[in-house]
C-alpha positions as CSV (number, residue, x, y, z in Angstrom):
1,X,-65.7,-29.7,14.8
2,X,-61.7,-29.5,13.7
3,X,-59.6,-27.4,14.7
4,X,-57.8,-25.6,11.5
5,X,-54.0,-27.3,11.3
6,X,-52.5,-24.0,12.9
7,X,-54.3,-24.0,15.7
8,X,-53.7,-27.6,16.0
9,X,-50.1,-27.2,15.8
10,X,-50.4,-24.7,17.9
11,X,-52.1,-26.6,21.0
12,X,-49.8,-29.3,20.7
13,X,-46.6,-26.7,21.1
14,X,-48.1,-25.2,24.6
15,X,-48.8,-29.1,25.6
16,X,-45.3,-30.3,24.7
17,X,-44.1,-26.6,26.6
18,X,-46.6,-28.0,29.8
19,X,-45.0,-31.0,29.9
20,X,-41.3,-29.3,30.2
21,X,-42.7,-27.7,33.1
22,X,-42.9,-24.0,31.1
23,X,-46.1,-22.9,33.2
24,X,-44.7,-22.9,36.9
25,X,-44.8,-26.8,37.6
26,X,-42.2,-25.9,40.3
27,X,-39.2,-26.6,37.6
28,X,-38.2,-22.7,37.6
29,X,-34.6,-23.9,37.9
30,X,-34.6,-25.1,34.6
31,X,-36.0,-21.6,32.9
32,X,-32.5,-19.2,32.2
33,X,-32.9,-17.0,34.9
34,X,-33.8,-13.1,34.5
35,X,-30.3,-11.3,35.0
36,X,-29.7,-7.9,37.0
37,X,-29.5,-4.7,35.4
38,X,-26.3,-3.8,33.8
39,X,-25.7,0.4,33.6
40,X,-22.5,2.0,32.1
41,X,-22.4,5.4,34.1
42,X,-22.6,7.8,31.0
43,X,-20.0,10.2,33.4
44,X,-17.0,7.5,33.0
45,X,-17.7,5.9,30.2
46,X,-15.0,7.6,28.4
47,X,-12.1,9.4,29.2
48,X,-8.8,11.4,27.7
49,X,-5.6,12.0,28.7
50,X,-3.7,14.7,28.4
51,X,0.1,15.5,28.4
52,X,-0.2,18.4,30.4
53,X,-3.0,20.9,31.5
54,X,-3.5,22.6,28.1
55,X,-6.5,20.1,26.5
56,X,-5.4,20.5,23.1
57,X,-5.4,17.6,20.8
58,X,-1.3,17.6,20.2
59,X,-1.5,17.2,23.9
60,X,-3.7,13.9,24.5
61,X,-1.4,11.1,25.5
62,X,-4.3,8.2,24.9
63,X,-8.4,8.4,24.7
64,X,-10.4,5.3,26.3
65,X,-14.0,4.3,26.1
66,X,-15.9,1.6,26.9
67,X,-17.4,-0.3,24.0
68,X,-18.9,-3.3,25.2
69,X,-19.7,-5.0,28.2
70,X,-21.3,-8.8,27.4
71,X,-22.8,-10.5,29.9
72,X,-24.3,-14.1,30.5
73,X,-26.3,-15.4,33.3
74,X,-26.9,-18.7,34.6
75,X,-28.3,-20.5,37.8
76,X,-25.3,-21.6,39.5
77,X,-27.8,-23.6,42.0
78,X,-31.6,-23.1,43.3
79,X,-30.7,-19.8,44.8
80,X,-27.9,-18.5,43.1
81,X,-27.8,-16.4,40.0
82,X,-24.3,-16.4,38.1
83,X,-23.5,-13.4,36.0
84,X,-20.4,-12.9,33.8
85,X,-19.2,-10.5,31.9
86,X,-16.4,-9.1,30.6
87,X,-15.3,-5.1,29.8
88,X,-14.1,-4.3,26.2
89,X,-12.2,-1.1,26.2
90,X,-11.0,1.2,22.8
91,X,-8.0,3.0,23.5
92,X,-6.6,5.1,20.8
93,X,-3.1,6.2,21.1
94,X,-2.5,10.3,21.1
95,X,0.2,12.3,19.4
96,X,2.1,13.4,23.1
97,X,1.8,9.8,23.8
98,X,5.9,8.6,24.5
99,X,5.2,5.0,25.2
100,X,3.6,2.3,23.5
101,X,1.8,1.1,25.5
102,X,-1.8,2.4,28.1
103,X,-3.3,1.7,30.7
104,X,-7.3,2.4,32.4
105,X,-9.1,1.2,35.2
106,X,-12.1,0.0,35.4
107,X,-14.6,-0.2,38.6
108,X,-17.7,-2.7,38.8
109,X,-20.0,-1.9,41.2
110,X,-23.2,-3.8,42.7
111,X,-26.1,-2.2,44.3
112,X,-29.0,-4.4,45.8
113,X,-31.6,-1.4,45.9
114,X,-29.3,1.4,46.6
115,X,-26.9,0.0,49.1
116,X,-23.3,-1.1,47.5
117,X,-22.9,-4.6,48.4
118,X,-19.5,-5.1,46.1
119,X,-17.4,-2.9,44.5
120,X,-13.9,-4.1,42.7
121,X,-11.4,-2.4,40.4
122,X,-10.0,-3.9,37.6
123,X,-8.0,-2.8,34.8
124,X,-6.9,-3.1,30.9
125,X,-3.4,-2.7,29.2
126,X,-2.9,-1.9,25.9
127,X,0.7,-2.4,23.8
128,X,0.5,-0.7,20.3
129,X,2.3,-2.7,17.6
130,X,4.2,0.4,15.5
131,X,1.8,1.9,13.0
132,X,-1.4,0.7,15.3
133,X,-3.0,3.9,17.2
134,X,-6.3,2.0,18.2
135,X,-7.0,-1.3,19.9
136,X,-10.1,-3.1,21.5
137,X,-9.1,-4.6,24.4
138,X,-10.9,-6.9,26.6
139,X,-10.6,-7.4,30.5
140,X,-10.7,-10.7,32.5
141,X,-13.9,-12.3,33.4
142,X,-15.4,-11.4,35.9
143,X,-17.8,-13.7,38.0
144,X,-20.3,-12.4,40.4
145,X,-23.2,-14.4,42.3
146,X,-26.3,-13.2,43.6
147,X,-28.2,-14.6,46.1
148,X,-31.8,-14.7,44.8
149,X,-35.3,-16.5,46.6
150,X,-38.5,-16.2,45.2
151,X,-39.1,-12.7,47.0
152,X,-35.8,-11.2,45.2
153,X,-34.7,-12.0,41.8
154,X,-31.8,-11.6,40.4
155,X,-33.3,-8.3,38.6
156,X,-33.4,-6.6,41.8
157,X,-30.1,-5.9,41.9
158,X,-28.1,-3.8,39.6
159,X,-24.2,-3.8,38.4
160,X,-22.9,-0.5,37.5
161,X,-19.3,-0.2,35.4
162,X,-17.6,2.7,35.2
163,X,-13.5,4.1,34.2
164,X,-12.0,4.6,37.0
165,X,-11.5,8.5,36.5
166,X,-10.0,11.3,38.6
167,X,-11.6,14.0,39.6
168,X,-10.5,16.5,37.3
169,X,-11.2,13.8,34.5
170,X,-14.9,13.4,35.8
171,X,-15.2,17.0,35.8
172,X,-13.6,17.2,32.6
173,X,-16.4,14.9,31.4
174,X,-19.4,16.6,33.1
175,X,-18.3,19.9,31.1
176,X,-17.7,18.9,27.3
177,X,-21.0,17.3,25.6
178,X,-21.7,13.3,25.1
179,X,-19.5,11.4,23.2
């Protein structure tokens, strides 16, 4: 008996996917690899600035918040996982603010389970061309590798990113409702 043209089409797509070694032929290196987890902490995501201690609004000197962080993965060989990604940061100029220009850190962090195994800061700078109060900026690339086996993929580990805040800001942002 036939089989209806679908079903034909069909078979011959999970042959032709066979063939590339798509069900486990022991070709897994040629598959994109699964990537870790990437977490914005929801605590430092944001922050503002103030002039002095009174948080009024004439008093903020610049507002930051991160807006995007896109990341790619590739195999970088048959038992490392490449991740990179970059940090895109909107900072909005405030009415105390006497410069042009503003500057945030930034922290990455990557835990394998709950252990820390890398942790580095980084930072943005924005100038503001006169009449601009708001730019996107983006930071450098960052590369990171993670060793991965069969046992542990590269989803076992997770990257956190984070403002680099001080305490009082982290407080600050623990107090007032989400953004």
């Amino acid at each position: 008996m036939p089989l209806p043209a679908r079903s034909t089409a069909l078979l011959a797509a999970l042959v032709g996917l066979a063939g590339c070694g798509f069900f486990g032929s022991g070709s897994d290196d040629k598959l994109p690899p699964i990537c870790p987890s990437l977490r914005l902490l929801p605590d430092a995501a944001d922050v503002t600035r103030y002039r002095s201690s009174a948080h009024d609004l004439t008093e903020i000197v610049a507002d930051a918040r991160i807006s995007a962080v896109p990341a790619q993965c590739a195999r970088d060989s048959t038992n490392v996982v490449k991740t990179t990604l970059q940090v895109r940061v909107s900072i909005t100029r405030g009415p105390a603010a006497t410069t042009r220009q503003a500057a945030f850190g930034y922290v990455v962090t990557v835990l394998d389970g709950e252990q820390i195994v890398d942790q580095q800061d980084y930072s943005v700078q924005a100038t503001f061309p006169s009449n601009v109060d708001r730019l996107d900026v983006t930071g450098d690339q960052i590369r990171l590798l993670f060793p991965v086996s069969a046992q542990k993929p590269a989803s076992a580990y997770k990257i956190y990113v984070a403002l680099r805040l001080t305490p009082e800001e982290l407080e600050d942002n623990r107090r007032r409702s989400p953004r």
